[in-house]
N, C-alpha and C positions, 0 to 999 in steps of 0.2 A: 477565667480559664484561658489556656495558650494555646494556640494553635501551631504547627510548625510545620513550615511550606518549604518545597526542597523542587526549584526548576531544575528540572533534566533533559538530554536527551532522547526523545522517545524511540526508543530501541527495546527490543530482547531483552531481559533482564534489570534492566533501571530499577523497578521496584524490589527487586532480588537483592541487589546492591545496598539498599534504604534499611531494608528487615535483615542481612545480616549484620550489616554495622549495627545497628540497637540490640540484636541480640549478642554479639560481641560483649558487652558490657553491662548485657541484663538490664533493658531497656525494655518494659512490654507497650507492646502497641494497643490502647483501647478503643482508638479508633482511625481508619484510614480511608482515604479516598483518592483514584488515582484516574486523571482525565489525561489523556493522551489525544493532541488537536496537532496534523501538519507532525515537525521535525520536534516540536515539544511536546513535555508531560509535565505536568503540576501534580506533586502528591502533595498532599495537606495529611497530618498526623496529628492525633492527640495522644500524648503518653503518661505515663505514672511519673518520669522524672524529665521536662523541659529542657532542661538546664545539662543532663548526663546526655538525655540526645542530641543536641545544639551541641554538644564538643565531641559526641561518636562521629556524629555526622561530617564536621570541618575536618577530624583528623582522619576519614574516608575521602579529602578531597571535595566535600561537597559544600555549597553556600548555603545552608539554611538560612531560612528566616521564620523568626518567631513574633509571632502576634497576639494579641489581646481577640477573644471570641465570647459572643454572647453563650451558652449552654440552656435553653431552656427547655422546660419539661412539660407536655403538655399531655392531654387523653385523647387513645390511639384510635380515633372517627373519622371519618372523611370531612373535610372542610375545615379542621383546627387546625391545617396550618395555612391553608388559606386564610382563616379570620386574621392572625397575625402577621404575614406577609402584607394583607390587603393594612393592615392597621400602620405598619410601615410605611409602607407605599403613602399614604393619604399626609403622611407627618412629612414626607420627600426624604426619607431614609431611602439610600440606595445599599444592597446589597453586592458584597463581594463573591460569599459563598455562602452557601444552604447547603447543610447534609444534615440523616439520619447520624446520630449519635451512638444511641443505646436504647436500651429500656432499663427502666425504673425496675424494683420489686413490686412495685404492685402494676407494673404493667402498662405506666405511660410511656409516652419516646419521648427520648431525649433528640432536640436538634440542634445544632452548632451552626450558630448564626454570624456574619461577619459583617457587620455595619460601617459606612463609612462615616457615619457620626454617631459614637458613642452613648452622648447624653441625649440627643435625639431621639434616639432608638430606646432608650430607658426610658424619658417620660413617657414615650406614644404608646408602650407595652406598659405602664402604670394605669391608663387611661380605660 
């Protein structure tokens, strides 16, 4: 799965800017999360096309970047994402970013995990 991180200036509108250029080109958004810290903001996006938003976005002026994202889908209790964070944690997977995703049809969430070692983070979640 890809994720696509777009640093801005944290201002009025920044995120207004992000959602019309994708929709400019019929890009939908399924999922977004928008942290504003100081003069910065970090949106992170996931879309239906990577690749048409990676070039909405450069020809709106902005730098994306696009990354490789764990997606996993777990049931919606308290403590299951604790178990796997903590199962992380214990392997020395360090995390970039944690969000809610979605939901499942039947009703799990999805979270969009960002590791900074890949195969790390795979076998310790096999485990």
């Amino acid at each position: 799965m890809k994720e696509i991180s777009v640093i801005a200036k944290n201002r009025v509108g920044a995120f207004a800017d992000v959602a019309e250029a994708l929709g400019k080109v019929g890009v939908n958004i399924k999922t977004v999360m928008v942290n504003g810290s100081g003069e910065t903001a970090v949106i992170r996006l996931i879309t239906e096309d990577d690749v048409s938003a990676k070039n909405a976005l450069e020809k709106a002026g902005m730098n994306p970047r696009v990354s490789e994202i764990l997606l996993l889908s777990m049931r919606d209790r308290p403590g299951e994402l604790a178990k796997i964070v903590r199962k992380l944690a214990l392997a020395g997977v360090d995390l970039e970013s944690v969000y809610i995703a979605g939901r499942t049809a039947s009703g799990d969430v999805e979270v969009a995990i960002k590791p900074d070692n890949f195969g790390k983070a795979a076998s310790a979640l096999k485990k």
